[in-house]
N, C-alpha and C positions, 0 to 999 in steps of 0.2 A: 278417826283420828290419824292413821296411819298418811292419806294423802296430805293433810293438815301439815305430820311431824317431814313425810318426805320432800314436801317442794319447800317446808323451811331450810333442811337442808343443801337441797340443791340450789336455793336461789341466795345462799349467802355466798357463794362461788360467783354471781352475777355481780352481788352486792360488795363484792371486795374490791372487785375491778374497777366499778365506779365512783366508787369511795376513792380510791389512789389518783383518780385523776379530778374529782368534781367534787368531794367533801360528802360531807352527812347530811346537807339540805337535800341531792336527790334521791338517797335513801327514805328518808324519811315523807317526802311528797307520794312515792311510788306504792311503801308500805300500807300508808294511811288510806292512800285512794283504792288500795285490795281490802281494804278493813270497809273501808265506805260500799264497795263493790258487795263485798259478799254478807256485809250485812242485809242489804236492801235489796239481796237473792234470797236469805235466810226470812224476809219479813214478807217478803210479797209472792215468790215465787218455790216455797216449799210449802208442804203438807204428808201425810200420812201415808198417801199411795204417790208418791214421787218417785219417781225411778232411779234404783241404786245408783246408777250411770252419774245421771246430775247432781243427787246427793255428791258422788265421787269427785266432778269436777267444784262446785261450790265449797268445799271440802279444801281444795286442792286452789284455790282463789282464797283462800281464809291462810295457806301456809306463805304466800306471797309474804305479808307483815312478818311471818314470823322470822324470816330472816333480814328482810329489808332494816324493819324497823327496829332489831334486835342491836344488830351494827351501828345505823345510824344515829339512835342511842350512846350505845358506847363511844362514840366517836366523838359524840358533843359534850360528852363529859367530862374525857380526854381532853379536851380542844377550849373548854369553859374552864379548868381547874389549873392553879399554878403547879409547875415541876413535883415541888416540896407538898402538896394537897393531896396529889393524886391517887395513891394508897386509899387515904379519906375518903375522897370524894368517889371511889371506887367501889367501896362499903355501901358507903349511901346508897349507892346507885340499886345496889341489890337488894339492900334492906328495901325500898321501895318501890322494887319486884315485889319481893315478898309481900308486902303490904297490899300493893293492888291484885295479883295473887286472890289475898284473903276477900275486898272488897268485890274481886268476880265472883267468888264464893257464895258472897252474900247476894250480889244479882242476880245470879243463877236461881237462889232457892227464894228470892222476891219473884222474879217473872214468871216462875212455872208456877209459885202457889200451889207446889202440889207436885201429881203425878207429871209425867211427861206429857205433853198434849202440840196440837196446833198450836192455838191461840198463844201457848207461853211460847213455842219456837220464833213465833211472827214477835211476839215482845222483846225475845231475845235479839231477835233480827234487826229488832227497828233500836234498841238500846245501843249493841255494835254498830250500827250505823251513825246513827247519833255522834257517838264517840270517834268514830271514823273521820266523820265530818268536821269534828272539832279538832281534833288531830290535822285533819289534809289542813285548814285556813291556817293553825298553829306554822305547820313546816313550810306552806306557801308564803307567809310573812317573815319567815324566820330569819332571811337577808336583811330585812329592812330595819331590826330593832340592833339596837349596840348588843 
């Protein structure tokens, strides 16, 4: 978790910058496509006797989103809601952390069925992928809709 928690850190210093000049559509393309990336590392390309190392870097490809799309989130919330909402709509936004939060909770403890194993990492892998996936076409279309 620790490369996970550290390159979210350090990549919302990337993601501030480009925020100021380009918005939260390339935040959110960038985040998603690490979500898509390190899912479909997590589904195809781990196992049991994997080496710390790669664990380490896959790991640390999973913290990408965590800053990208934390910001570019926030931004489009900001940017969606009138003056007078914003407070609101800022609640919301967290309450519905929290919510999917719980609903990873409950993926988590559908895919492993259990102990920890392969076969549930590779499920978990292809699930964040999935979601990745729907995510990156989300923020790739995200210009085109009103």
């Amino acid at each position: 978790m620790l490369p996970i928690a550290t390159l979210g850190a350090l990549t919302i210093v990337v993601a501030t910058r480009i925020a100021h000049r380009k918005g939260p559509r390339p935040l959110l393309v960038v985040g998603s496509a690490g979500l898509l990336v390190g899912g479909l590392a997590l589904a195809l390309a781990v196992h049991s006797a994997t080496p710390i190392v790669v664990l380490v870097l896959i790991s640390a490809v999973l913290g990408v989103p965590n800053g990208f799309n934390s910001l570019g989130n926030q931004l489009s919330v900001y940017r969606a809601a009138p003056a007078e909402a914003t407070g609101s709509a800022s609640g919301l936004f967290r309450t519905s952390q929290y919510v999917g939060a719980n609903f990873a909770a409950v993926a988590i403890a559908l895919v492993f069925a259990g102990p920890a194993s392969d076969p549930g990492l590779h499920r978990m892998g292809a699930l964040v992928a999935i979601i990745g996936a729907i995510l990156l076409i989300d923020a790739v279309l995200m210009r085109r809709r009103p």
